[in-house]
KEZA-428286 format. One line per 2 residues: number of its first residue (from 0); for each residue z, x, y of C-alpha. Coordinates in pm, whole numbers, plus 32768, in hexadecimal, padded with zeros to 4 digits. Layout:
BEGIN
NUM) Z/X/Y ~ ...
% end
This chain:
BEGIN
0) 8000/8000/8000 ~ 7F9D/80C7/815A
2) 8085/80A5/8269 ~ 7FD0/7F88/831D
4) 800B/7EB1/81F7 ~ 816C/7F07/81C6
6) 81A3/7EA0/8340 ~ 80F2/7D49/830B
8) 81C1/7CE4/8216 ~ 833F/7D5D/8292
10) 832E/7DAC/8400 ~ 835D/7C4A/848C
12) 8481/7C28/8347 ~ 8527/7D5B/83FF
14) 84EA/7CE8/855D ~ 85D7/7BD3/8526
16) 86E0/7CA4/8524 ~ 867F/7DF9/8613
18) 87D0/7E70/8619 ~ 8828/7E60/847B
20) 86E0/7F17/8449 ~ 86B7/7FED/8587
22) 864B/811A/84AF ~ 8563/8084/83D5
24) 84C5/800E/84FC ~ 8496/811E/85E4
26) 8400/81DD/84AF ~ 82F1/80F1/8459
28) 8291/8074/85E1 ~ 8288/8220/862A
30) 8174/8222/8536 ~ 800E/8216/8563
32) 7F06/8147/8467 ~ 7F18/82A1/83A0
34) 801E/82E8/82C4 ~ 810F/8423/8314
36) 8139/8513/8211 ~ 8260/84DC/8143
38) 828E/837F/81B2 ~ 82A9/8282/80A8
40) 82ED/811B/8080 ~ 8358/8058/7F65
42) 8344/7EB1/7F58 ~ 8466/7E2B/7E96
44) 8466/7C8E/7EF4 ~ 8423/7BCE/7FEB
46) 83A4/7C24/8136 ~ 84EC/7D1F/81FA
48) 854A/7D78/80A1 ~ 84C6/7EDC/8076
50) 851E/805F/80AB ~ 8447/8185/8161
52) 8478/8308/8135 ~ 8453/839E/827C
54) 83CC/84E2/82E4 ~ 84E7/85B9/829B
56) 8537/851C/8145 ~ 8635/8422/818E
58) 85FD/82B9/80DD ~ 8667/81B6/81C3
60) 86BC/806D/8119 ~ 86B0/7EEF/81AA
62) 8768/7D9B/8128 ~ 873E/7DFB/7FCD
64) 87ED/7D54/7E98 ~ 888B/7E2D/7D88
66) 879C/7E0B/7C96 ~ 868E/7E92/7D92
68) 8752/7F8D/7DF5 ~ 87A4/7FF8/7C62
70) 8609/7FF1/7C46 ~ 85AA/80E0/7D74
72) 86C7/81D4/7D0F ~ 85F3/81D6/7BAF
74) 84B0/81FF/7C89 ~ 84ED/831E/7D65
76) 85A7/83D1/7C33 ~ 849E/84D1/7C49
78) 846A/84CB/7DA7 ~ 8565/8602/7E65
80) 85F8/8507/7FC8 ~ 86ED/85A4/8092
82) 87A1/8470/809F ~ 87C3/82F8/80B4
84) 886E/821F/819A ~ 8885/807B/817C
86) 8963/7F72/821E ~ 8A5F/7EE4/8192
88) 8A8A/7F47/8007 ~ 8933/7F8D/7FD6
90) 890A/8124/7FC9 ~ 8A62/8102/7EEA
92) 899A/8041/7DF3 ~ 8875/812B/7E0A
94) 893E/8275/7DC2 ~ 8A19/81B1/7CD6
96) 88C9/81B9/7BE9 ~ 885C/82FE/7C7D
98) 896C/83B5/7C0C ~ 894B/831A/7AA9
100) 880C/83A8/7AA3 ~ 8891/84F2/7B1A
102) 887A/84F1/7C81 ~ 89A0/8595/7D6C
104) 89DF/8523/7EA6 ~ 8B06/85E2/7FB3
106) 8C22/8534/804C ~ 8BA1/83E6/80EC
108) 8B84/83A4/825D ~ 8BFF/8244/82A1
110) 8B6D/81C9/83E0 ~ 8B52/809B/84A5
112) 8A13/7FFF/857F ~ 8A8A/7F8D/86C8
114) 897C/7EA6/87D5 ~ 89A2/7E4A/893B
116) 88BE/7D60/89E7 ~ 8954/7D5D/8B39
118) 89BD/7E36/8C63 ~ 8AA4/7F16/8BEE
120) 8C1E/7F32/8C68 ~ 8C03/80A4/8CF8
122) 8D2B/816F/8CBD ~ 8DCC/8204/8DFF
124) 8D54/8371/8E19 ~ 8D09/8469/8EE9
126) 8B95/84CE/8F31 ~ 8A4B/843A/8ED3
128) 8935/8413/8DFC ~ 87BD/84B2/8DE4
130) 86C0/84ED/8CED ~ 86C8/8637/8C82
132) 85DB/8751/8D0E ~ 851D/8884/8C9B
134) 8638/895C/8D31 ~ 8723/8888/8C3E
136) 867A/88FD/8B14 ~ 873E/8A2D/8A7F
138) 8880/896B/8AD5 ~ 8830/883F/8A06
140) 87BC/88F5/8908 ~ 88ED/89B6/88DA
142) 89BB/8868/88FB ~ 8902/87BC/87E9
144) 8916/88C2/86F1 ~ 8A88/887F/8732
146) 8A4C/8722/870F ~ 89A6/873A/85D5
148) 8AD9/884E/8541 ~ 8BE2/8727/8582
150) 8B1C/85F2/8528 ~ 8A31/864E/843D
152) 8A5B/87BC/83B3 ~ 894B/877E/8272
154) 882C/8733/8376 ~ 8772/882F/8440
156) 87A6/8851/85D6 ~ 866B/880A/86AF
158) 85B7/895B/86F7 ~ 85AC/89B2/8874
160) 8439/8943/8894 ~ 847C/87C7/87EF
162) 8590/87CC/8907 ~ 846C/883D/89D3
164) 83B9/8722/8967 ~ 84BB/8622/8999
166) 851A/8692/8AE8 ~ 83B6/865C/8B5D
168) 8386/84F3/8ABD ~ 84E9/846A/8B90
170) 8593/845D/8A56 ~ 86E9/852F/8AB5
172) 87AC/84D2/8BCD ~ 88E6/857D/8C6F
174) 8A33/8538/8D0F ~ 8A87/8620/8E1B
176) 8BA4/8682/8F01 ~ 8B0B/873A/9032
178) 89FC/87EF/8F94 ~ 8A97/8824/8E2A
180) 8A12/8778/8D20 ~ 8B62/86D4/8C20
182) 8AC8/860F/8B4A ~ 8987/8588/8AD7
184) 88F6/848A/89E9 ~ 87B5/8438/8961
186) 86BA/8335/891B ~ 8645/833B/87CF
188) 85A1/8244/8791 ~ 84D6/80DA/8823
190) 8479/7FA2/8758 ~ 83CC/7E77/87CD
192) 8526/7E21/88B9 ~ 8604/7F2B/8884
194) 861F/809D/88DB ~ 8733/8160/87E0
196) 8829/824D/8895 ~ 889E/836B/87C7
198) 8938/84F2/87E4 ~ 8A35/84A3/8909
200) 8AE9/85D7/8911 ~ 8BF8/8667/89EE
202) 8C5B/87D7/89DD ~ 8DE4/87D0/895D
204) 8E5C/885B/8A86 ~ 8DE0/875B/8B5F
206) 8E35/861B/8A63 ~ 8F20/8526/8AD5
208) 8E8A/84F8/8C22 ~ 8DA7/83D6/8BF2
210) 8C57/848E/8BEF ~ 8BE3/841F/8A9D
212) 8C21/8295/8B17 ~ 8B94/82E6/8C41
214) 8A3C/836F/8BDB ~ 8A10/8272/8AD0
216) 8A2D/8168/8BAD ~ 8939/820E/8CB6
218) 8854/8219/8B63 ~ 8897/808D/8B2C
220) 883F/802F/8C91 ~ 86ED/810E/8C71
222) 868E/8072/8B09 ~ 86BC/7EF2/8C01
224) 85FC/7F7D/8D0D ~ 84E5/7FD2/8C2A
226) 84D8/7E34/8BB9 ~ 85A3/7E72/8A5F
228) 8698/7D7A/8A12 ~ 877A/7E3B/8953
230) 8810/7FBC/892D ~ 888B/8014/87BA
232) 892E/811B/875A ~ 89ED/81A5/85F5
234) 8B6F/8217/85E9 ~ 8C1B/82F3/8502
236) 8D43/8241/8484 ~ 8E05/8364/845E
238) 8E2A/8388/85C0 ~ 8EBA/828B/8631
240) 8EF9/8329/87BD ~ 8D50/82CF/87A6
242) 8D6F/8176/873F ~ 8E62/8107/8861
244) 8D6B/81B4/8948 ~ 8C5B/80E3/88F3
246) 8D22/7FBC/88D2 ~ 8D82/7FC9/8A42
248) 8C45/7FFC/8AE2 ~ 8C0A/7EAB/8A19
250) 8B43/7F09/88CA ~ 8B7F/7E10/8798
252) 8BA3/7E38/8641 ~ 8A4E/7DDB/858D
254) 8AC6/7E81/8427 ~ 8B2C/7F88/834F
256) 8A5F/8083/82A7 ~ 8A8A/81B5/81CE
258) 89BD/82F5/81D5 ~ 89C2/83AF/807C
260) 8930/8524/80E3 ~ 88A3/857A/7F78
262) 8922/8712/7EEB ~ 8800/87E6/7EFC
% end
């Protein structure tokens, strides 16, 4: 099935919920009528219940029942993903059977997808926002390799020209105090009315100051601005300092998901 096909039948299934399937979503609308290499797409029911492999390896699973999840772990047995990540208890079904078939999998990530369609409550904090600039470059590239060591240590950092890259699209923006850059956070992704907001990091030694709130929600007012309806963005529930962040600029819980990062 080419990739036009696959979006025929389960994009307007996933649309119905942007939020829940955020991920799924920016993958598929990112792509053009030819297919990526490494992408692949599997059909397991009706139309929103399916799974994609990404570039990069990772399977990303929608509203799946267990016995379709059971059934893809058996069809990508032979097939070497970095990972798999589904809401609710559906990548703990999949690795359930992948491990019986002798898959291993590292510690799970429990996380949770947040939405907000409204103006955003902005956190009292000193400075302002800006997209990022050229100058910005070798600073955000050393803060996201940082980003990536705390939140997700088994994936690989952005080189210093995809920063590049990102800087000149409008993608990174930056809280400031004077001329200082203290924060920053990203967007990573747009569906048909969302935009996805993602690597909002603060240096430790400037935490606690409401930067991180404070840039996301200069990020949420773009993403309106622009004529989306709704920001989304993904929490790791073992930080818990994050969630109440998020929570007060006025995000909502959509659902829980689990990433399983696979042992290479």
């Amino acid at each position: 099935m080419s990739i036009a096909e696959f979006c025929t039948i389960h994009l307007p299934a996933l649309e119905q919920d942007e939020a829940r399937h955020m991920m799924m979503l920016g993958v598929l609308t990112s792509m053009t009528a030819a297919q990526p290499e490494g992408v692949q797409t599997w059909t397991l029911g009706q139309p929103g219940q399916c799974a994609i492999m990404k570039p990069g390896g990772q399977i990303l699973l929608a509203d799946l029942e267990e016995p379709q999840c059971r059934r893809l772990a058996e069809a990508t047995a032979h097939i070497d993903y970095s990972g798999i990540i589904g809401p609710e208890q559906t990548a703990i079904w999949f690795t359930r059977r992948a491990r019986e078939l002798g898959a291993e999998f590292l510690e799970p990530m429990p996380q949770r997808i947040h939405s907000l369609s409204e103006r955003p409550i902005h956190p009292v904090a000193a400075g302002y926002a800006r997209q990022a600039m050229s100058r910005d470059v070798a600073l955000l590239t050393d803060w996201l390799a940082s980003f990536v060591g705390e939140a997700s240590p088994h994936e690989i950092a952005p080189s210093r020209a995809s920063v590049e890259k990102g800087v000149f699209s409008g993608r990174y923006f930056v809280w400031t105090t004077g001329e200082e850059p203290v924060s920053m956070a990203a967007i990573v992704r747009r569906t048909r009315h969302s935009g996805g907001i993602a690597a909002v990091f603060t240096p430790l030694r400037l935490r606690g100051k409401g930067y991180a709130g404070a840039v996301t929600a200069a990020v949420v007012e773009h993403l309106l601005e622009e004529g989306k309806t709704m920001a989304c963005l993904n929490t790791d529930l073992r930080n818990p300092s994050s969630n109440r962040c998020y929570a007060e600029i006025g995000f909502k819980l959509v659902c829980d998901t689990v990433f399983f990062p696979r042992r290479r």
